[in-house]
N, C-alpha and C positions, 0 to 999 in steps of 0.2 A: 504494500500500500504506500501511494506517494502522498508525504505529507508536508506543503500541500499538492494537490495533483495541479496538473498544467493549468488543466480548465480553457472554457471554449475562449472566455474575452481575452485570455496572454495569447492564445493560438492566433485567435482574429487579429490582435495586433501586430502577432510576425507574419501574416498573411496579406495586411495593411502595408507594412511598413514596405514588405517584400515587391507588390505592388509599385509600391511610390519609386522604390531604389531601380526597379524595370523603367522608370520612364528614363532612365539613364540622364539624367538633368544635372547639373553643375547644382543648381538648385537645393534637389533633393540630397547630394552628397554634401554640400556643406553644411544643412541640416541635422542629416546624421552623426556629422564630424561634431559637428558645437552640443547634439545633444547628448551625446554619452550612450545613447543608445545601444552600439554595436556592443557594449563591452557587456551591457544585459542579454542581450539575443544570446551572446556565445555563455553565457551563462546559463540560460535555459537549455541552450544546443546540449550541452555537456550533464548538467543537473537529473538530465532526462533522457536516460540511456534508449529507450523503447519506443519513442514519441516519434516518427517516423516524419508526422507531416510537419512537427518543427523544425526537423533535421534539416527537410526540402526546403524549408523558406528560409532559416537561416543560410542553410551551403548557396541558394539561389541567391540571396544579397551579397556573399561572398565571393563570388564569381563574377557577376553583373560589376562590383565595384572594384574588382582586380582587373578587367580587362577593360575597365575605360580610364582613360586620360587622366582622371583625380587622384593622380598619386599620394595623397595628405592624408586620404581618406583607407586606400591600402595600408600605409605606413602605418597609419594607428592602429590597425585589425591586428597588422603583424606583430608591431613591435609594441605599442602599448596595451593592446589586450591581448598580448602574448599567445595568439593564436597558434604558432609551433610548437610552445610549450604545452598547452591545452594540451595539443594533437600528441602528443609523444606519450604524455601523463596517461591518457584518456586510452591510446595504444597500452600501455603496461596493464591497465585496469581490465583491458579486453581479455589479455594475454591471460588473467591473474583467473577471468571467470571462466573463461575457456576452458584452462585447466582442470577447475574443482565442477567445474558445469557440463563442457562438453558440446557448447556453445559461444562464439563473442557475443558482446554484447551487441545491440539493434544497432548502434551507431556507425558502426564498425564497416558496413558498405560507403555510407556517408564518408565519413574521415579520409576515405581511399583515395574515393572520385572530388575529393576538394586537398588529398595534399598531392595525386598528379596535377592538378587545373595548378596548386598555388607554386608547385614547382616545374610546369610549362610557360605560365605570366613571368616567373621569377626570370628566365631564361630571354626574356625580351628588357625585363627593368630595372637598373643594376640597383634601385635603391631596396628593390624586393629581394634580389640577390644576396646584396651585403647582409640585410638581415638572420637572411635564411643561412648564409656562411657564420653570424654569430651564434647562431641558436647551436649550442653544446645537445649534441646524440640527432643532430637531423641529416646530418650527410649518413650516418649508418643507419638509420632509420629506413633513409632512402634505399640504398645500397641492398639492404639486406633482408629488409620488411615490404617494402611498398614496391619495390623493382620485379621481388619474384611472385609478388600476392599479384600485381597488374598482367606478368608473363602468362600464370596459372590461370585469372582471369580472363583472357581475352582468348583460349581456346575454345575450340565448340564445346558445345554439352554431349557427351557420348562419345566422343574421341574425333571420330572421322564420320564424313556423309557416307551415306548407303550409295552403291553404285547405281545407279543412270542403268532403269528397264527400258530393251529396244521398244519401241514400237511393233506391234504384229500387224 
């Protein structure tokens, strides 16, 4: 039992917010930057291992605001709401229920597909680069965790296609 549970009007608001961050506006991202916001989102994102549709709206602002042009507003995801660090933490915690469960946790598809995006971005923007070079255990993270989870990921489901029946 989550105490307290997410509940519909935090949902509605990262589904809002997520909304707003899509109109891709200079606007909306300084917005975001002045309100402190980002630093709550990743807070619920994390808080709420199972919660799938926060995952979606959060990683959705996440991505929207790394590949557009407001760098101020990455910067802060990365380095002041320590968005690598999260992901690293949040990775051990996966690892830790995995073990005793037999399962990761729900998050754990999420984290994947936003630390390939945040280290595809990283690789055009050296100020996301630098970050990502200071964040201590994310080159082996990458290396060792996310390089062979995305290799295993992206093979078919069942190994190989069935062969191609002639026509009679």
């Amino acid at each position: 039992r989550l105490e307290p549970p997410l509940g519909l009007a935090r949902l509605a608001v990262l589904e809002l917010v997520e909304a707003f961050a899509l109109t891709n506006s200079a606007f909306a991202f300084d917005a975001l930057l002045r309100s402190g916001f980002m630093e709550r989102a990743l807070d619920l994102f994390f808080q709420y291992p199972w919660n799938n549709f926060a995952h979606q709206s959060v990683s959705n602002i996440v991505a929207t605001v790394l590949q557009s042009p407001h760098t101020d507003l990455g910067v802060h995801i990365l380095g002041d709401c320590r968005l690598p660090e999260r992901i690293l933490r949040a990775e051990r915690a996966s690892a830790d229920y995995k073990a005793a469960h037999g399962c990761a946790l729900g998050y754990t598809g999420h984290l994947t597909s936003l630390s390939l995006h945040i280290n595809k971005i990283a690789e055009q923007e050296p100020r996301y680069r630098e970050l990502l070079q200071a964040q201590p255990g994310w080159a082996d993270y990458t290396a060792n965790v996310l390089a062979p989870r995305a290799q295993k990921e992206a093979q078919l489901l069942g190994g190989m296609r069935p062969p191609q029946q002639s026509a009679l």
